[in-house]
VMD Tcl script that draws the C-alpha trace (Angstrom):
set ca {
  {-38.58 4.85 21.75}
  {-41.02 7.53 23.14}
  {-44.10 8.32 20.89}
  {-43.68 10.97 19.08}
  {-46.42 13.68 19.61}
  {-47.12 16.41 17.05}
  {-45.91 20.45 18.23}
  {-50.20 21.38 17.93}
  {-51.11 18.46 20.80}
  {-47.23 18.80 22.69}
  {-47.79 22.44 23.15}
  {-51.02 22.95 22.96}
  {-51.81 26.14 26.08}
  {-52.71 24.88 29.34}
  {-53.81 28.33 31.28}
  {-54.96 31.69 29.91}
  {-51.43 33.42 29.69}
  {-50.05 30.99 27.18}
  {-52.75 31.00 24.57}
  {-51.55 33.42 21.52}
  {-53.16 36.45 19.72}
  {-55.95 36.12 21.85}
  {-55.69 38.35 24.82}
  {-58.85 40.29 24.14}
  {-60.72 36.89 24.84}
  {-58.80 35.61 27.62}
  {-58.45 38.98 29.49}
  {-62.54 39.11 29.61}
  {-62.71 35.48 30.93}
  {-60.11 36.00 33.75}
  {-62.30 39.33 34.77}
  {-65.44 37.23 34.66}
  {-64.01 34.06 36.85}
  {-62.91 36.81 38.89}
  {-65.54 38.19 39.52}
  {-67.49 35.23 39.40}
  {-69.86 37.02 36.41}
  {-69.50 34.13 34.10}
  {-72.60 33.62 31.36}
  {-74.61 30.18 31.36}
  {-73.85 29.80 27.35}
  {-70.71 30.66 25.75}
  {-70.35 30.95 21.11}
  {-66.44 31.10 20.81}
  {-66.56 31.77 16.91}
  {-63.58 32.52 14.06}
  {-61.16 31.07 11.84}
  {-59.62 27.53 12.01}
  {-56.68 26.65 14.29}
  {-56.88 29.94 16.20}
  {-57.70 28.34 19.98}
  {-61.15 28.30 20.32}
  {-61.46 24.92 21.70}
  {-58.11 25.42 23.24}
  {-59.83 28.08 25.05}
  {-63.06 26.36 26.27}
  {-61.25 23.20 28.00}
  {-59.10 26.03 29.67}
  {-61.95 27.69 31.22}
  {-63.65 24.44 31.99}
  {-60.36 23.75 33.96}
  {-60.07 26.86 35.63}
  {-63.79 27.54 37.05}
  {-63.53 23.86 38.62}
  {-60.24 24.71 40.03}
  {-60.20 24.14 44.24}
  {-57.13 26.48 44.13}
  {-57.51 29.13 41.87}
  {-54.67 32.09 41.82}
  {-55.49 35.79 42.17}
  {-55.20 36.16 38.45}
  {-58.07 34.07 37.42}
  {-55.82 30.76 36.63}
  {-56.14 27.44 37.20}
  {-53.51 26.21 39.64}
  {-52.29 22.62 37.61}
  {-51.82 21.03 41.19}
  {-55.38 20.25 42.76}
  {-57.37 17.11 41.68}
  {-59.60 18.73 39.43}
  {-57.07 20.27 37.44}
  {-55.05 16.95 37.05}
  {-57.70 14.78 36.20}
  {-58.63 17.03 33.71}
  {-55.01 17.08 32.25}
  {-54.94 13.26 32.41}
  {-58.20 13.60 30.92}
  {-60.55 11.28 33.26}
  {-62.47 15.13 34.51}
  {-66.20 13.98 34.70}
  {-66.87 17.24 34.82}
  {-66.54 18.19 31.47}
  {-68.62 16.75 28.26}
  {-67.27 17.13 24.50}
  {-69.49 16.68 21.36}
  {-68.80 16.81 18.02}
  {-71.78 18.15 16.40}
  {-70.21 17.57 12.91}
  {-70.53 13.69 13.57}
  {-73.42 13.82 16.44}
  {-76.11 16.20 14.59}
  {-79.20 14.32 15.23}
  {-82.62 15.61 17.72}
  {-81.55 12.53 19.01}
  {-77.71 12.86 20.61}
  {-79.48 16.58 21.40}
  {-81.92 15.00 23.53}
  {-78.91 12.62 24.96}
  {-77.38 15.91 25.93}
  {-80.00 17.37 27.44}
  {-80.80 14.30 29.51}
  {-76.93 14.15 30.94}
  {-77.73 17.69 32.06}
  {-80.17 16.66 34.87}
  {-77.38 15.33 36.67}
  {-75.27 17.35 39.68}
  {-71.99 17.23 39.32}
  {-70.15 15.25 41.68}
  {-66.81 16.77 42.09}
  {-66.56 20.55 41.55}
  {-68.77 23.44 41.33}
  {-69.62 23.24 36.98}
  {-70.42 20.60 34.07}
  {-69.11 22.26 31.40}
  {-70.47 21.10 27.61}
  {-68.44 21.87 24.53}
  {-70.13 21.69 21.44}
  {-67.53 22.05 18.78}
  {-68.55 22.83 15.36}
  {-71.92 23.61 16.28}
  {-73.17 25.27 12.89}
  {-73.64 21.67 11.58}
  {-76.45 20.70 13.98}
  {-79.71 20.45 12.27}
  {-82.40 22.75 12.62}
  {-84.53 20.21 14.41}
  {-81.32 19.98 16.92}
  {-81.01 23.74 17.02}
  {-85.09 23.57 18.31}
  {-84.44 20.73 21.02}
  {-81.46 22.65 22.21}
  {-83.22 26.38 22.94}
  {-84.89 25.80 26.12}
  {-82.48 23.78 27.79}
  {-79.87 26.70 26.60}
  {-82.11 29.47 27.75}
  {-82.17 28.13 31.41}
  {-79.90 25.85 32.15}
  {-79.63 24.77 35.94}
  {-77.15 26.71 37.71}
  {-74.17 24.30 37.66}
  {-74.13 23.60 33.74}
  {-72.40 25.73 31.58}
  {-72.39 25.33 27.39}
  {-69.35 26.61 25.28}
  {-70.49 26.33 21.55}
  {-67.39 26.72 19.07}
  {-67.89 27.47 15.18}
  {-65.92 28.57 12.20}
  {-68.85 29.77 10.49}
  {-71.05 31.93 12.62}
  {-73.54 33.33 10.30}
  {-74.38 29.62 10.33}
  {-76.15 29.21 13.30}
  {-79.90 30.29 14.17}
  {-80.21 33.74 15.53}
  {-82.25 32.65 18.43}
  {-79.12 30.38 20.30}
  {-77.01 33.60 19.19}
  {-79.08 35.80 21.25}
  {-78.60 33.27 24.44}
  {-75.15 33.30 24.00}
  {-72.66 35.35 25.03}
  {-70.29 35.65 21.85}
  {-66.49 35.73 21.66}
  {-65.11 36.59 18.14}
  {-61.55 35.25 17.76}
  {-59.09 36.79 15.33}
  {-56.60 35.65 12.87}
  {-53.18 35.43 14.73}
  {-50.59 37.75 13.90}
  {-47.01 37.02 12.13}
  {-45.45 38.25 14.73}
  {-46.94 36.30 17.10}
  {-46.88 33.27 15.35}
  {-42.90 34.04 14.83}
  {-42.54 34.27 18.41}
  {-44.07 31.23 19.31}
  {-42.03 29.21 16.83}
  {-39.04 30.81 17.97}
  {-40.01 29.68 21.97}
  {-40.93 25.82 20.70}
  {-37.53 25.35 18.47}
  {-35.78 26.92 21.44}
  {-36.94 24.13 23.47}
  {-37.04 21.57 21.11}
  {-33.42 22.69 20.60}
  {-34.01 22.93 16.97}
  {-31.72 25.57 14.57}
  {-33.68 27.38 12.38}
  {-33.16 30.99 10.53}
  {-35.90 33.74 11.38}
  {-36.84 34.04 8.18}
  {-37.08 30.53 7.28}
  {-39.54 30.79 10.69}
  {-41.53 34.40 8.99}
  {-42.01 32.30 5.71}
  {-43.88 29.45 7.90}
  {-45.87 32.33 9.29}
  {-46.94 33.78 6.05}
  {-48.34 30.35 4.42}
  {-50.15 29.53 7.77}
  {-52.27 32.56 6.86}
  {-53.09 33.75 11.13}
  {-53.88 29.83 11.93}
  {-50.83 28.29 14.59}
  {-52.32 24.66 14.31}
  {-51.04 25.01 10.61}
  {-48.06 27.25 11.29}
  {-47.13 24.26 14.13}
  {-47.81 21.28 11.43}
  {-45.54 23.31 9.02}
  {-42.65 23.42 11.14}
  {-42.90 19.57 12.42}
  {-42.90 18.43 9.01}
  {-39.88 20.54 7.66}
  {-38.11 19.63 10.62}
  {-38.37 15.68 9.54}
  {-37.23 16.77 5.91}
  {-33.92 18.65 7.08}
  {-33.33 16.54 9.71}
  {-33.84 19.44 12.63}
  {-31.90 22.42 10.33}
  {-34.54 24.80 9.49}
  {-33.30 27.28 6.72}
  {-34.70 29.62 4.71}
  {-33.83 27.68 1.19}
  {-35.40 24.31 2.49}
  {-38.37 26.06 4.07}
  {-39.21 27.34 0.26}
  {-38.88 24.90 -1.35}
  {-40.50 22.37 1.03}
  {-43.42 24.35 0.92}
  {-43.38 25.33 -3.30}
  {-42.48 28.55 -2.78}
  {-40.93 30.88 -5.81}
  {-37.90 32.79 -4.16}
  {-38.55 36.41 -4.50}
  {-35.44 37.12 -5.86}
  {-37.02 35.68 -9.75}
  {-39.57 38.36 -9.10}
  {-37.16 41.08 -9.01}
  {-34.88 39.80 -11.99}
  {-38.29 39.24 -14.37}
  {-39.36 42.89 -13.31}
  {-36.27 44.39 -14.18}
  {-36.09 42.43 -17.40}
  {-39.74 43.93 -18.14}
  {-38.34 47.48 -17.31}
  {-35.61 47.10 -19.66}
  {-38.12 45.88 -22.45}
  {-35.85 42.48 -22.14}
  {-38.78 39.86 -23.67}
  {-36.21 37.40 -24.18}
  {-34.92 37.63 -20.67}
  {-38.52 37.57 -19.35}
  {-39.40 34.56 -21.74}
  {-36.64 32.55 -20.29}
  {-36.57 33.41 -16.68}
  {-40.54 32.43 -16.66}
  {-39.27 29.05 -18.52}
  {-36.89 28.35 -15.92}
  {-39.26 28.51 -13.05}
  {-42.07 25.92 -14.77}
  {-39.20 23.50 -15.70}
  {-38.82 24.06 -11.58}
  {-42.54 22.46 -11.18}
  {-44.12 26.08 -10.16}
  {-47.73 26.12 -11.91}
  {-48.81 29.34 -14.02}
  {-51.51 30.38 -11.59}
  {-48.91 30.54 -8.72}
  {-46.45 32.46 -10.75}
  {-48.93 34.66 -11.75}
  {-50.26 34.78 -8.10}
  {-47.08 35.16 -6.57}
  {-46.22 38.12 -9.21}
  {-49.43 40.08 -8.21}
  {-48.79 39.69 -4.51}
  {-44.82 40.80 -5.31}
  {-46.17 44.06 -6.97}
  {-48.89 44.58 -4.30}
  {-45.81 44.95 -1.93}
  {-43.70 47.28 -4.31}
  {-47.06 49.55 -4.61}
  {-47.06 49.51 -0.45}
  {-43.26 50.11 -0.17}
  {-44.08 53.52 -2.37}
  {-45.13 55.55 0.57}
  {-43.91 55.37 4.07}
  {-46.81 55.76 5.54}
  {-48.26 52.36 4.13}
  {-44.97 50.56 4.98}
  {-46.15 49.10 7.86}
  {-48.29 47.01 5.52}
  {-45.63 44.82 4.19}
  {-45.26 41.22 5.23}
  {-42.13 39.97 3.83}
  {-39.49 38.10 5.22}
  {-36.42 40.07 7.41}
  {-33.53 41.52 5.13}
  {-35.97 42.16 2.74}
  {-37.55 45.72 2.76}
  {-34.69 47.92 1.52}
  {-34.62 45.84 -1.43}
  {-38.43 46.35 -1.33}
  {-38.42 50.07 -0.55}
  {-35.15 50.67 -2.93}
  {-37.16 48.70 -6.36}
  {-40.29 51.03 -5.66}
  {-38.47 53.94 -5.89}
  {-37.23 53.02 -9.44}
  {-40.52 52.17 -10.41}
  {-43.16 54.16 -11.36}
  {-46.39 53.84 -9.61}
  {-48.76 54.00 -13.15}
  {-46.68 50.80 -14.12}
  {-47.16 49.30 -10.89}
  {-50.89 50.23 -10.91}
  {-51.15 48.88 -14.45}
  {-49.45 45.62 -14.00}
  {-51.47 44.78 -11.12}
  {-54.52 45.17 -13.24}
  {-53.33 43.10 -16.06}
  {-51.90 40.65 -13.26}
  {-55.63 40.47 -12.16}
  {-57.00 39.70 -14.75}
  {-55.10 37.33 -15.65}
  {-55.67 35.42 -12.60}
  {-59.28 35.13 -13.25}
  {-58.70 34.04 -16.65}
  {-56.02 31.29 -16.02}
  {-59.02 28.59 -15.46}
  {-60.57 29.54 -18.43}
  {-57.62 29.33 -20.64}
  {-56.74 26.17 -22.71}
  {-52.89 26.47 -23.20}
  {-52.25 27.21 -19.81}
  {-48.39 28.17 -20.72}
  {-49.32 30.38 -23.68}
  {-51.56 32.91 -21.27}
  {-49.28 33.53 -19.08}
  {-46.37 34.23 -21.66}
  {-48.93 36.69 -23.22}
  {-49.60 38.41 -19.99}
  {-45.70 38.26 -19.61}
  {-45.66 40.10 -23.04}
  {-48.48 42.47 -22.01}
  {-46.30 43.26 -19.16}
  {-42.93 44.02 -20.94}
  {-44.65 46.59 -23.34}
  {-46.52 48.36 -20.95}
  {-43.62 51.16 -20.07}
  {-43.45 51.74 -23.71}
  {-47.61 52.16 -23.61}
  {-47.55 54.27 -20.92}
  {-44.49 57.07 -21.90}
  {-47.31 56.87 -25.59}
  {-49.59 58.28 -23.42}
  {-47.62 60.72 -21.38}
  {-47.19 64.54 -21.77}
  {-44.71 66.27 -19.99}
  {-44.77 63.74 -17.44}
  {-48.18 64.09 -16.70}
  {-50.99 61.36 -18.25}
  {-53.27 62.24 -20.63}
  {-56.41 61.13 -20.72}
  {-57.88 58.79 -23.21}
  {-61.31 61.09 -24.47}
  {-61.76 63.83 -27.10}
  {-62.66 66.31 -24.49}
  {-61.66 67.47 -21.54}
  {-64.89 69.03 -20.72}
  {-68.58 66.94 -20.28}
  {-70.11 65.75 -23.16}
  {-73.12 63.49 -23.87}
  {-73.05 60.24 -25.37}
  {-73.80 60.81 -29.12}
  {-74.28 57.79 -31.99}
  {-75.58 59.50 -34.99}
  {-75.83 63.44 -36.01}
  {-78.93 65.77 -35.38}
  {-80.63 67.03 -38.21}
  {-82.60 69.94 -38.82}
  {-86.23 69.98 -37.26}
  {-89.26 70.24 -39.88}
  {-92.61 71.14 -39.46}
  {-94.38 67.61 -39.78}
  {-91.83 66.51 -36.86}
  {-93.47 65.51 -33.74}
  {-93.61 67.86 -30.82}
  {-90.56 67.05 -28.67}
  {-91.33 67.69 -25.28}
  {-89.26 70.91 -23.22}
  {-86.25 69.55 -21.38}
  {-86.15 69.83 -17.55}
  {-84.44 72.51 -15.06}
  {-80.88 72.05 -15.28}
  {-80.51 69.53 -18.22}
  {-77.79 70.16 -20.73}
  {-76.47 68.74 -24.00}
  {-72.93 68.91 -25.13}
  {-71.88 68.21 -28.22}
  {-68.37 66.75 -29.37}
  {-67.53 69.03 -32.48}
  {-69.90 70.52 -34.80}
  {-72.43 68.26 -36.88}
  {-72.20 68.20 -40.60}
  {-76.59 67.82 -41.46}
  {-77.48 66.13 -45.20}
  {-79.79 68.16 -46.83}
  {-83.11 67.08 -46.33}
  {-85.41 65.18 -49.07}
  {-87.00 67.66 -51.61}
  {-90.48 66.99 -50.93}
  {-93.27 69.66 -51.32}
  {-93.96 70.91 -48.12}
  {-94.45 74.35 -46.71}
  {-92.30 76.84 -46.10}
  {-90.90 76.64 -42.61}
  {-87.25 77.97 -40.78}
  {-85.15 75.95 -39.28}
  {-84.20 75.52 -35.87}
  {-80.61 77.01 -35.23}
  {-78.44 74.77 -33.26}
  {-77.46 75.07 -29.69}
  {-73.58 77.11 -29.74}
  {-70.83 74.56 -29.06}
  {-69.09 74.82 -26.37}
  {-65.24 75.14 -26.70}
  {-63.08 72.19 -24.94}
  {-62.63 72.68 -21.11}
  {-58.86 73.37 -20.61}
  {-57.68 73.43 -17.03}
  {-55.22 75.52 -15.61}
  {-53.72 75.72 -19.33}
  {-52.12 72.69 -19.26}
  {-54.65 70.01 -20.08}
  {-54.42 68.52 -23.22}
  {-56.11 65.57 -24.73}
  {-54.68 62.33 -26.01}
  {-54.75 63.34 -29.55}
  {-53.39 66.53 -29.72}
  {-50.28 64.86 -28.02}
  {-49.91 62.39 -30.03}
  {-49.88 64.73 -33.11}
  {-47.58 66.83 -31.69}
  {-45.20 64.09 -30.81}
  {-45.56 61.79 -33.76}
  {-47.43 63.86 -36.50}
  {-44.51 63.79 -38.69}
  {-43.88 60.04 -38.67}
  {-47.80 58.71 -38.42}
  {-50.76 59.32 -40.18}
  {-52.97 60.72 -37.44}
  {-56.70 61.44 -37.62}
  {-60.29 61.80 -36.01}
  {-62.75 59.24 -36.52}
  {-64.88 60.47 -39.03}
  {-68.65 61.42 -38.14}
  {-71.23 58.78 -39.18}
  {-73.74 60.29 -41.87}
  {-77.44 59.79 -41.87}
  {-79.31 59.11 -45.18}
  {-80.71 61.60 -47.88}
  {-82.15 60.87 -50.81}
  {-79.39 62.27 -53.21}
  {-76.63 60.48 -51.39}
  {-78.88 56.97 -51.35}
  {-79.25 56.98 -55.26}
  {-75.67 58.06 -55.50}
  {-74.68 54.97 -53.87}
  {-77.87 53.16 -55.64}
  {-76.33 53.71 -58.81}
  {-72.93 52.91 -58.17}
  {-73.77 49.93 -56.54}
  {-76.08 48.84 -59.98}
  {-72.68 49.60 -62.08}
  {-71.30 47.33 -60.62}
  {-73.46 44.61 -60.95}
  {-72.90 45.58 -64.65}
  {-69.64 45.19 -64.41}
  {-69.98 41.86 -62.20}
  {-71.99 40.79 -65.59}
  {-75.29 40.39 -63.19}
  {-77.52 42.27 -65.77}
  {-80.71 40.56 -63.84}
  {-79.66 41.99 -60.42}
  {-78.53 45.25 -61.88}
  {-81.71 45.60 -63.86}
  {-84.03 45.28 -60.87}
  {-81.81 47.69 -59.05}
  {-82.16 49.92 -61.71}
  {-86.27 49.72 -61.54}
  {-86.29 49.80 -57.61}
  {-87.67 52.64 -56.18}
  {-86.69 54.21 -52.79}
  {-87.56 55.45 -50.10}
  {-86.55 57.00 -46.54}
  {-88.23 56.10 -43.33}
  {-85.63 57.67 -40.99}
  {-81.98 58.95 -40.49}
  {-80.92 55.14 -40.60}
  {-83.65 53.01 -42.51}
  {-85.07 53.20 -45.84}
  {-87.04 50.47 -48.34}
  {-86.45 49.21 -51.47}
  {-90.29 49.04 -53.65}
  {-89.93 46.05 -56.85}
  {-92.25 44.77 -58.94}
  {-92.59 40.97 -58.23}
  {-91.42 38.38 -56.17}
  {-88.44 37.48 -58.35}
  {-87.27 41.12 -58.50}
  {-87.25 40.90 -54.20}
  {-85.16 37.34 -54.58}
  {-82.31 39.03 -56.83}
  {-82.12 42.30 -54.43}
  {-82.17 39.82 -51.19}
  {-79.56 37.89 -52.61}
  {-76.85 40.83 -53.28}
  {-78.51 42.08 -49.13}
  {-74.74 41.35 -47.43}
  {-72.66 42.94 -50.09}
  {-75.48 46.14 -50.77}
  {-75.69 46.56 -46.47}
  {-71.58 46.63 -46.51}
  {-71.51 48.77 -49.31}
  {-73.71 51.26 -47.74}
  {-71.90 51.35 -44.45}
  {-69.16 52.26 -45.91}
  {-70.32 55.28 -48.04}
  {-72.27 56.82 -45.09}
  {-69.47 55.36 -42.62}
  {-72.82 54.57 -40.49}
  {-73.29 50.08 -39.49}
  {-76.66 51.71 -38.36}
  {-78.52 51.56 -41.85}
  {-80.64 48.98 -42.62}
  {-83.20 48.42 -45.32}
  {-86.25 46.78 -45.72}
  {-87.21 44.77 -49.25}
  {-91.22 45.64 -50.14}
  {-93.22 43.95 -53.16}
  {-95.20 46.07 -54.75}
  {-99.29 44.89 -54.63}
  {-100.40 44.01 -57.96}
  {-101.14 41.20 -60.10}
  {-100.26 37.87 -59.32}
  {-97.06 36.66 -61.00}
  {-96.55 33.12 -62.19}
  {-94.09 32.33 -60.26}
  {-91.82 28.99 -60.92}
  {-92.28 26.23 -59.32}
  {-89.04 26.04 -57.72}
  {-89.30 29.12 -56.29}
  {-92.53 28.74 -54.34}
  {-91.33 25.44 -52.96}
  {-89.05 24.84 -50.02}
  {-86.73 22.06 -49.98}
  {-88.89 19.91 -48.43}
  {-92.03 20.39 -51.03}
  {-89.40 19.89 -53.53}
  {-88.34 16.36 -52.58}
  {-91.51 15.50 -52.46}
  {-92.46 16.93 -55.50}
  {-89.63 14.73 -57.32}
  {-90.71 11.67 -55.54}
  {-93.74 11.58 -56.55}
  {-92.63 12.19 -60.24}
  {-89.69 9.66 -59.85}
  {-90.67 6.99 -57.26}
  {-87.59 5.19 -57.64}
  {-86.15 7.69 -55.88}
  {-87.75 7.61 -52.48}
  {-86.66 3.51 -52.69}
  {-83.42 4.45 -52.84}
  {-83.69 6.45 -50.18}
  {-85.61 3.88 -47.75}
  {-83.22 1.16 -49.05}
  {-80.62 3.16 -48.01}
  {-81.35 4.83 -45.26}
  {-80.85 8.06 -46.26}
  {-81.79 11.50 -43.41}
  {-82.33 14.25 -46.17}
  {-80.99 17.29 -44.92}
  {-83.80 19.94 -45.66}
}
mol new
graphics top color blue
foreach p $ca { graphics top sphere $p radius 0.5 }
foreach p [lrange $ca 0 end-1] q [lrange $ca 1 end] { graphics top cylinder $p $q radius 0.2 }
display resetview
């Protein structure tokens, strides 16, 4: 039995016209063999699998080629070109610098390069993968690279380019390969299972395309090893699920289950493709990509951006008219998101359900926010406003001088702001500032409207609607309005302590949002500190401001007595009983007790 040799190797290109996707490249080295301009130092650089090796050993081939046709080719009949196809050429040197990155097999190099040739008019060196030579390499490599004698000529390849030390890129001419085309790819395949006399469906052929991603090594592997699993038939059906791929049809029956607001439909189509072996991420993955498509199939003029399989864009084109391109837009985002999330997520199953959820709601999310067909936007105003936290009071004389604003600055203001009355405190006699006129809400063309004004008008009757109410900044008579509520209720609570030093406190404002509490003593400070969580939420509600805080002050007098077990901490207070009670520090050594202070 023959050995069997892989598609990649079999029918790998021999001369310049069979290489794929590449013609800008092999068009420029045909002119320059030509016309006998060729550079002393070649950098073929791109993607994986896309010929650039290919390429060098063909133009090693070619320039030592005794019978060269007018094209630029190599002729495949002199000596030169079939030793180098049985591969005993001395003419031509490999390294791979991924294995041989040393000074050292630089140096080797270098020292081979002294040496005529002697058959032919070139030594040709191919360094593949040349970014993973060491700096030290890259050094003992220059000045052999920048003047070579005139019979050696270096082809560097790399995938990764940015790599490689800018001072061998600028003594080399560069070649930048691209990712192949599906089409091309398609074709190819096509030619090979033509001669390998292998029936297989075009599309089964465009799916192979797709996964390779623009790299025909991979497209090439692909095909040989769904050819062994189906025995030389090469269908659509096998090709997906040889290479785990969701049909496209599940995509179409879960989006029009999630049109319909079908949950239970969605829920159970997503449950039969994991009990199929398909992973969340890929589903989620394969759902983006699928609504990518629909969002290109919206406009003919970004058509010609869809890569799907043959057959398939009138479904594509006919779904995107149904659908509406906010959804689309939408579910891409939440799709998104999702994606980056997946890794992070513990029940793997349970996020993507959710997003499935997310998903099935979000027509009914979006028609909320519509208005004669038109989307409203989510703000109060349609006009600019500034970003506001708190309301503006009144300006009094003892206020600090607040420096002019510059040319051009404005301030808008949302609606107009209810001001507390100020502290009664003698002071003199000074006028206000008047506040800047509001402007009225921008309305454009006449048909602008905000989100909720629609949403009164369409669901006033069956929701309560309403504004957020404005946050409140402190005065004096509001403060001991809430003081004194908040002491009844200590009464009530039966904390007469607490409710008494409330009742004593004095207070005071500092600002719009802070004011302190003045006691007695220390144990007056302990009682208020202890209600601090439920005073601090009971505040925040009244004023409707979380801004407000408070600080607790002691007033400076005498000294109080204070208990003992007050001025302790829990520390000094073991202590304290230990040395009272030695027994009990034995128990704890006999133990072996940690104390948690």
């Amino acid at each position: 039995m023959d050995k069997f040799i892989v598609s990649a190797r079999k029918y790998r290109p021999q001369n310049f016209n069979t290489v794929v996707g590449q013609m800008h490249i092999t068009t420029t080295l045909k002119n320059a063999i030509r016309n006998n301009q060729l550079a002393h130092a070649f950098l073929f650089c791109g993607p994986r699998g896309v010929g650039k090796t290919t390429c060098a050993r063909i133009l090693a081939k070619t320039i030592n080629c005794t019978n060269q046709t007018p094209e630029g080719e190599a002729c495949n009949t002199c000596n030169s070109c079939v030793s180098f196809d049985a591969g005993t050429s001395l003419n031509i040197h490999e390294l791979d610098a991924a294995s041989n990155n040393s000074v050292d097999d630089i140096r080797s190099l270098v020292e081979q390069v002294r040496f005529a040739p002697q058959a032919g008019k070139y030594k040709v060196y191919i360094v593949d993968e040349v970014h993973m030579l060491s700096a030290s390499a890259f050094n003992a490599f220059l000045k052999t690279l920048e003047e070579p004698p005139s019979y050696a000529i270096f082809i560097l390849a790399t995938t990764e380019k940015h790599k490689i030390l800018p001072t061998i890129l600028s003594r080399c001419q560069i070649f930048d390969f691209k990712r192949i085309t599906n089409n091309d790819t398609v074709i190819h395949l096509q030619e090979i299972v033509d001669k390998e006399e292998i029936k297989a469906e075009k599309a089964a052929l465009q799916v192979i395309a797709q996964k390779s991603e623009g790299c025909m090594r991979d497209s090439l592997s692909i095909l040989d090893k769904i050819v062994s699993f189906t025995n030389g038939v090469v269908t659509y059906q096998n090709t997906l699920e040889h290479l785990n791929i969701l049909d496209e049809d599940y995509y179409f029956k879960m989006l029009e289950a999630m049109q319909e607001q079908d949950m239970a439909a969605a829920m159970l189509l997503y449950d039969q493709i994991n009990r199929k072996g398909f992973e969340g991420d890929l589903v989620l993955n394969g759902f983006a990509e699928f609504i990518r498509n629909l969002l290109v199939s919206k406009d003919p003029k970004s058509a010609a951006l869809l890569e799907v399989v043959e057959g398939m864009q009138e479904k594509y084109t006919s779904t995107a008219t149904n659908t509406g391109i906010s959804y689309l837009v939408s579910a891409l985002n939440i799709l998104n998101e999702a994606e980056i999330n997946f890794k992070m997520a513990r029940n793997k199953r349970l996020h993507v359900e959710l997003t499935l959820i997310k998903l099935n709601f979000l027509q009914q999310a979006i028609d909320l926010s519509m208005d004669s067909n038109v989307i409203v936007k989510k703000k109060r105003l349609d006009g600019p406003i500034a970003f506001k936290t708190r309301a503006i009071p009144q300006l009094q004389a003892k206020t600090p001088d607040i420096p002019a604003p510059s040319a051009g600055s404005r301030l808008y203001v949302e609606q107009a702001v209810t001001v507390a009355p100020a502290p009664k405190t003698v002071q003199p006699e000074t006028k206000p500032i008047a506040p800047a006129p509001i402007p009225k809400p921008a309305v454009v063309n006449g048909t602008r409207k905000n989100l909720l004004s629609t949403l009164r008008e369409k669901y006033g009757d069956q929701y309560a609607i309403e504004e957020v109410k404005e946050a409140e900044v402190l005065s004096m008579e509001r403060l001991v309005q809430c003081w004194d509520t908040y002491s009844s209720l200590l009464e009530k609570q039966l904390k007469h302590s607490s409710a008494g030093t409330f009742r004593a406190a004095r207070l005071a404002i500092e600002n719009e949002i802070r004011f302190t509490i003045t006691v007695s003593a220390i144990t007056s400070q302990k009682f208020v500190e202890q209600e601090k969580m439920m005073l601090i939420d009971h505040l925040h509600k009244e004023f409707n401001n979380r801004a407000i805080t408070f600080e607790v002050l002691v007033e400076a007098g005498e000294q109080e007595d204070i208990p003992a077990h007050m001025r302790l901490n829990s520390k000094q207070k073991f202590e304290h009983i230990a040395e009272q009670y030695p027994l009990v520090k034995e128990l704890r050594d006999r133990l072996k007790l940690e104390i948690d202070y």
